[in-house]
C-alpha positions in Angstrom: 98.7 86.9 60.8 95.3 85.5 62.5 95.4 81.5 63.2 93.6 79.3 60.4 93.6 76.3 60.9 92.4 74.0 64.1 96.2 73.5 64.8 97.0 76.5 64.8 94.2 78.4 67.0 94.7 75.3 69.6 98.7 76.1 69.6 97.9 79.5 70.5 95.1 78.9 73.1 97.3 76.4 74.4 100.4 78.7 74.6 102.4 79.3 78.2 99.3 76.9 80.2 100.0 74.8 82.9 97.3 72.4 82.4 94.1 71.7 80.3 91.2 69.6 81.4 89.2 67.8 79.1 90.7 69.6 76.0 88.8 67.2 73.8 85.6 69.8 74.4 87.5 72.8 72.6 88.9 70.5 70.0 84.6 69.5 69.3 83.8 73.2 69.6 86.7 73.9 67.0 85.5 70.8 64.7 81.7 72.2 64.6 82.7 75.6 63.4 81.8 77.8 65.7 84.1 80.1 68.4 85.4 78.7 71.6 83.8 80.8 74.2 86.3 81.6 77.3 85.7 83.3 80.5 87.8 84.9 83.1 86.6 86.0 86.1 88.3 89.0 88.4 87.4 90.3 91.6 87.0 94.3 91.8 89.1 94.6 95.0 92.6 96.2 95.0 93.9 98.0 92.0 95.3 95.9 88.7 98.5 95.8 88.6 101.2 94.8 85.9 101.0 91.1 87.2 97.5 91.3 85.4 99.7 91.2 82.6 99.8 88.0 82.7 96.0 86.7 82.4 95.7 90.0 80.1 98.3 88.4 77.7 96.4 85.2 77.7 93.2 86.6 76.8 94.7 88.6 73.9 95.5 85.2 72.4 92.4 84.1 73.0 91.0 86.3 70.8 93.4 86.5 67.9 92.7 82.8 67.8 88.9 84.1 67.2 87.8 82.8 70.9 85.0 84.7 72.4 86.0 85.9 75.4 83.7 87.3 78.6 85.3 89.0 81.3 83.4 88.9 84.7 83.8 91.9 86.9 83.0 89.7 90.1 81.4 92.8 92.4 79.7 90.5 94.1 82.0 87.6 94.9 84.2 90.8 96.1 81.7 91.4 98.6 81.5 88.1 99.5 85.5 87.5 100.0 85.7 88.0 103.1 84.4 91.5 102.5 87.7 92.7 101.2 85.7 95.7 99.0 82.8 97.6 100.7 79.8 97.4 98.9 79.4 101.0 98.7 82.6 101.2 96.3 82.2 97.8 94.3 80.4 99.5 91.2 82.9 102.1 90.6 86.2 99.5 91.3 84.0 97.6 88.4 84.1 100.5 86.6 87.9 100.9 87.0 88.5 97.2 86.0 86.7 97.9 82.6 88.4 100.7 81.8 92.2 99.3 82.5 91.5 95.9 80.7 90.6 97.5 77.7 93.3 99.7 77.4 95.5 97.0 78.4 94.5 94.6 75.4 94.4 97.7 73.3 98.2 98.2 74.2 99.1 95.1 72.7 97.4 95.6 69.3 94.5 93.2 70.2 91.0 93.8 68.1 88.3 93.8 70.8 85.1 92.8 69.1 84.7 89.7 70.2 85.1 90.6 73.7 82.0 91.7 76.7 82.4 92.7 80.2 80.0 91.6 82.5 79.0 92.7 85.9 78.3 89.7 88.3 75.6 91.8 89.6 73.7 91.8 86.4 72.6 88.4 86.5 73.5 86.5 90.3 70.5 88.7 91.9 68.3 87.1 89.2 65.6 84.3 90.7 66.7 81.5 88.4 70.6 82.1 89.4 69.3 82.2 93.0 67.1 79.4 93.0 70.4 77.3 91.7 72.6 78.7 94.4 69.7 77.1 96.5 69.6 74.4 95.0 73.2 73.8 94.6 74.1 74.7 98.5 71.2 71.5 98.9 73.5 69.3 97.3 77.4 70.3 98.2 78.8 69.1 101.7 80.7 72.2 103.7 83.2 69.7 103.6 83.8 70.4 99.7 82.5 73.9 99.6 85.7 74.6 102.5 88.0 72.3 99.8 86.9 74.1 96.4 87.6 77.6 97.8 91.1 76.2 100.0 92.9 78.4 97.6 90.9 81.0 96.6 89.1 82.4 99.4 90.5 83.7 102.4 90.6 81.5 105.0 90.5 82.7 108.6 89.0 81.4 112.2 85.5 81.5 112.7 85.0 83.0 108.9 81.6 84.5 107.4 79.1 82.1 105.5 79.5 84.1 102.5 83.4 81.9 102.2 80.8 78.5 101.2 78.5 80.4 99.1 81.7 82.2 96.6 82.9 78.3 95.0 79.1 77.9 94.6 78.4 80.9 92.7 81.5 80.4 90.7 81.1 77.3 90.0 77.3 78.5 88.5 79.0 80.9 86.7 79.9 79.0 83.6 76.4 78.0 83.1 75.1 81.0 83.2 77.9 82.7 80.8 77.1 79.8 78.4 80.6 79.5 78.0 82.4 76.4 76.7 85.8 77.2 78.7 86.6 78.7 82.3 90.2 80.3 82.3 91.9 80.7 85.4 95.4 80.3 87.9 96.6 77.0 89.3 94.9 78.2 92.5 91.8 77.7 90.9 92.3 73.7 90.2 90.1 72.5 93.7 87.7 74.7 91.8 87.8 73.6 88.1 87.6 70.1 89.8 84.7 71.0 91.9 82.5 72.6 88.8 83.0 69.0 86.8 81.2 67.2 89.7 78.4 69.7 90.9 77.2 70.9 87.8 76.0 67.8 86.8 74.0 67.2 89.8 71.7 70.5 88.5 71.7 68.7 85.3 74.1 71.2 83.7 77.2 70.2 81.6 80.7 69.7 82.1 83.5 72.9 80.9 86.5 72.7 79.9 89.0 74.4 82.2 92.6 76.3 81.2 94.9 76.6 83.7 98.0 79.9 83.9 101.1 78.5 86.0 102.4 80.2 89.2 105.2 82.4 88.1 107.5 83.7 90.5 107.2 87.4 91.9 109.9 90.4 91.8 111.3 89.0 95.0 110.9 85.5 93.9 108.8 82.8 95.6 104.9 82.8 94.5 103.5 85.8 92.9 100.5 86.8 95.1 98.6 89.6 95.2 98.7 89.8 98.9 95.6 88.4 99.0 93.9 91.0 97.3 90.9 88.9 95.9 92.0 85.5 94.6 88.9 85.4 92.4 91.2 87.6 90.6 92.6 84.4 89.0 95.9 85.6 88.7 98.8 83.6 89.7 101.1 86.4 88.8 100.6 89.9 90.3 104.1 91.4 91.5 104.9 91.0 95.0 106.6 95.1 94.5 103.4 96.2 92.5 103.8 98.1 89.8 100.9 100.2 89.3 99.9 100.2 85.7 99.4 103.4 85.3 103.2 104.4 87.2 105.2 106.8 85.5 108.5 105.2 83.7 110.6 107.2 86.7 109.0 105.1 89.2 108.7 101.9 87.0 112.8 102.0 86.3 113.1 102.2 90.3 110.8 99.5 91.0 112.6 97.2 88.8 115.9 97.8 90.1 115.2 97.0 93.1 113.8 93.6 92.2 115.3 90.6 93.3 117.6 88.9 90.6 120.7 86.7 91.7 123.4 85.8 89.0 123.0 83.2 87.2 120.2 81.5 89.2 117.0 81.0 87.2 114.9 79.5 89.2 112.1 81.8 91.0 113.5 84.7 89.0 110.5 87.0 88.4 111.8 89.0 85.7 112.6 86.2 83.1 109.5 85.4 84.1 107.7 88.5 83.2 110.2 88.5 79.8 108.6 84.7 78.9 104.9 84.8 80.1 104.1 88.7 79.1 107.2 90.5 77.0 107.6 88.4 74.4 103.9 86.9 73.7 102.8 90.4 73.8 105.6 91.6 71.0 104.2 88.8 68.8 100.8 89.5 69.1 102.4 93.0 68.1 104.2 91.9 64.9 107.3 91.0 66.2 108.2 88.6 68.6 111.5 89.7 70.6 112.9 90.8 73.3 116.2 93.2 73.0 119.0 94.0 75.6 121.0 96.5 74.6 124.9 96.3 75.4 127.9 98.6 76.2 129.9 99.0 72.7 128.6 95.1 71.5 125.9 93.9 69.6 122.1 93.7 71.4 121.3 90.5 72.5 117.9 89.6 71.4 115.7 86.9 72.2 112.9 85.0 70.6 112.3 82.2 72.5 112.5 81.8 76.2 114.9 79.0 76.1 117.5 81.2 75.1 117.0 83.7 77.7 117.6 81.2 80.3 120.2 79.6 78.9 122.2 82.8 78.2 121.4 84.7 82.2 122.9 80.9 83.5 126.0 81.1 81.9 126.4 85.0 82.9 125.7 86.0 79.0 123.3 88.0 80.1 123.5 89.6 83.5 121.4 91.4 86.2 122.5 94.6 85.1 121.8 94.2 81.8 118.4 92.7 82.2 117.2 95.3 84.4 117.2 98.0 82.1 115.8 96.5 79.1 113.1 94.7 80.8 112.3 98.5 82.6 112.4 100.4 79.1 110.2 97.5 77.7 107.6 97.2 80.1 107.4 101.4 79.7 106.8 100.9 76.1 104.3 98.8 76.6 102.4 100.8 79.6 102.7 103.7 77.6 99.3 103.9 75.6 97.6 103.0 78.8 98.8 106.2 80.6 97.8 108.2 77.8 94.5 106.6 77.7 93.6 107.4 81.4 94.7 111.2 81.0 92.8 111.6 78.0 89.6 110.4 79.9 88.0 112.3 82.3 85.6 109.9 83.3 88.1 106.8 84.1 89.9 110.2 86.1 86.8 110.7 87.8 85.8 106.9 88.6 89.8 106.0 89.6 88.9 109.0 92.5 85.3 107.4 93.4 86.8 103.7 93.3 90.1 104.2 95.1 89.6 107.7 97.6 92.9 108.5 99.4 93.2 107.7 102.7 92.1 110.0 105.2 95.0 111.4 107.2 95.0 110.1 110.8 94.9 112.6 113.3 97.9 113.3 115.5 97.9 112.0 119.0 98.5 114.6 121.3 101.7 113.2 123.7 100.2 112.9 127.1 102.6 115.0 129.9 104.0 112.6 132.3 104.2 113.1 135.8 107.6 113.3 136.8 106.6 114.1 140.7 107.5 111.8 143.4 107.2 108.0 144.0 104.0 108.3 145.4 101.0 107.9 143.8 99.8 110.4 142.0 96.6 112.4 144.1 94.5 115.0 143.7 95.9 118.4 144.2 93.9 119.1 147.6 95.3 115.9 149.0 98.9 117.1 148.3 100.8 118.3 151.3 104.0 120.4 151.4 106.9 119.0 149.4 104.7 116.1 147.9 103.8 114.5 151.4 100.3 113.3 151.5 98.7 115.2 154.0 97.6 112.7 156.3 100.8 111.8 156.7 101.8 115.2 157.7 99.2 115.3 160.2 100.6 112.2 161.9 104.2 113.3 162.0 103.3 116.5 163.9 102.8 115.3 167.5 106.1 114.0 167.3 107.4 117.3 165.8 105.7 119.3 168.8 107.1 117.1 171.1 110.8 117.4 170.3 112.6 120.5 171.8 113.7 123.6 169.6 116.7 124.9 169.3 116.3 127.6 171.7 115.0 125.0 174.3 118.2 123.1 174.3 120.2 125.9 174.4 118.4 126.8 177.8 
């Protein structure tokens, strides 16, 4: 059943975050009546993954909690990363993004008419948005612009300009959304910061920001997406991606070979994937749970994270049985996303256009090497007999005439 009541649509937006800043402007927006209006932002760079999961699972709360929610395909904050996705295949990774969001928030029963995509493109080429970058860039330091994007942009010696200008037109985003909220990953706090200060300086008000927590990767530590776009907003792509549209075969072998140590909880990516994506997505379903399924005993099933923990510390449940069940689940729930893509011949086409194979290098031809002698190697007409350089033979004959012959000694 849909949320209600204030309390009950703020316990859901609130659900699994890390952090809210100045939550007292979604509790106004909720007392006046009207929809909280969220947006995430994602650059088109590398292909989603099932870490997108994670943000996707957020957003499908959003909206059963009857939040209006805008997705920004960041094509050109891709561009401007660093130039981590040529400009020439932007529009169709957009394209791609579109398609596998949908049918990601359609997998987990999630009504979608509250929800627009938006192409960066469509609006940050537009004079006013321009003019504001302008003026904005008049009245940030490099100083701040370097701090905001620390963690989002990548960072390297003697970087591009187009590094200071992505916090800027982030940051300029939420204005120009008209959006009351900014979603995001802990690596985007220096930037949630940043908008509260610089926004007011264009005369522009203050958003509220929601923040996902770092959740550890299938080989524990962060999960990054190997700095494949950060304005992705992630915090939780898996380190061993698994492609979202991977067959179950290649899904089951992926997880087994995930990291997973007995009993140690800490940094363990797959309870983390169970608490932040498996079981908030079986409620938004119907049914919140997560099963594991035993040799010849009753299934375990969990409700609540708590449990889950508590039960893989003390060796209740074990690697080996968490493996499997988390493998069949996350199948189950990729399932109507496979099905969407080969039903559609278009997302078939754009996936080709957006993400072309690799061209197969060319092999090097192995160079012969010259196994002559120690001498240097010379052209052919300076080559005497028996590899002697011919000069030299030259100066060794006068010596050679000189010497009697066998038949003169025997005389």
């Amino acid at each position: 059943m849909a949320p209600q009541t204030k309390e009950e649509k703020l316990a859901l937006i609130n659900e699994n975050l890390e952090e809210v800043l100045d939550p007292q402007i979604i509790e106004e927006v909720l007392d006046s009546g009207r929809n909280v209006k969220i947006y995430w932002g994602t650059a088109t760079t590398g292909r989603p993954h099932c870490g997108y999961f994670v943000p996707a699972t957020k957003i499908a709360q959003f909206l059963a909690a009857g939040c209006e929610v805008t997705i920004l395909l960041a094509d050109i904050h891709a561009f401007l990363d660093n130039l981590k996705a040529p400009l020439e295949l932007v529009n169709q990774r957009a394209k791609y993004y579109e398609f596998i969001i949908t049918s990601m928030l359609k997998a987990v029963g999630v009504r979608t008419e509250q929800l627009q995509f938006i192409y960066g493109s469509s609006y940050q080429k537009n004079a006013d948005y321009v003019m504001d970058v302008y003026r904005l860039s008049s009245v940030v330091s490099e100083h701040d612009a370097k701090r905001a994007g620390a963690e989002t942009v990548k960072q390297s010696n003697n970087a591009p300009l187009s590094g200071l200008l992505y916090p800027i037109l982030q940051i300029l985003d939420e204005e120009y959304l008209k959006v009351d909220v900014q979603f995001g990953g802990r690596d985007q706090r220096k930037l949630f910061v940043a908008a509260k200060d610089w926004l007011p300086k264009l005369g522009y008000k203050e958003r509220a920001h929601l923040i996902n927590p770092m959740v550890p990767g299938l080989h524990g530590g962060k999960m990054s997406s190997s700095d494949e776009g950060k304005r992705q907003n992630i915090s939780f792509p898996f380190e061993v991606k698994i492609d979202l549209l991977d067959p179950p075969e290649v899904i089951t072998k992926k997880i087994r070979k995930a990291e997973a140590a007995p009993r140690v909880t800490e940094g363990n990516g797959l309870l983390a994937f169970v608490e932040y994506v498996l079981l908030p997505t079986s409620a938004l379903l119907g049914q919140k749970e997560f099963r594991v399924d035993r040799h010849e005993q009753e299934p375990l099933i969990y409700t609540d994270a708590k449990k889950l923990y508590e039960d893989y510390a003390n060796e209740v449940l074990t690697p080996q049985m968490l493996k499997p069940a988390l493998s069949k689940a996350l199948i189950e729930l990729t399932a109507p996303i496979r099905a969407a893509f080969e039903a559609s011949a278009e997302w078939q086409e754009v996936t080709t256009k957006a993400y072309p194979p690799p061209e197969e290098k060319k092999k090097k031809v192995k160079k012969v090497k010259n196994k002559g002698t120690h001498y240097p190697v010379r052209p052919k007409d300076a080559q005497g007999q028996d590899g002697v350089p011919a000069e030299e033979q030259q100066e060794q004959q006068p010596a050679q005439s000189q010497e009697a012959g066998p038949e003169e000694k025997a005389a």
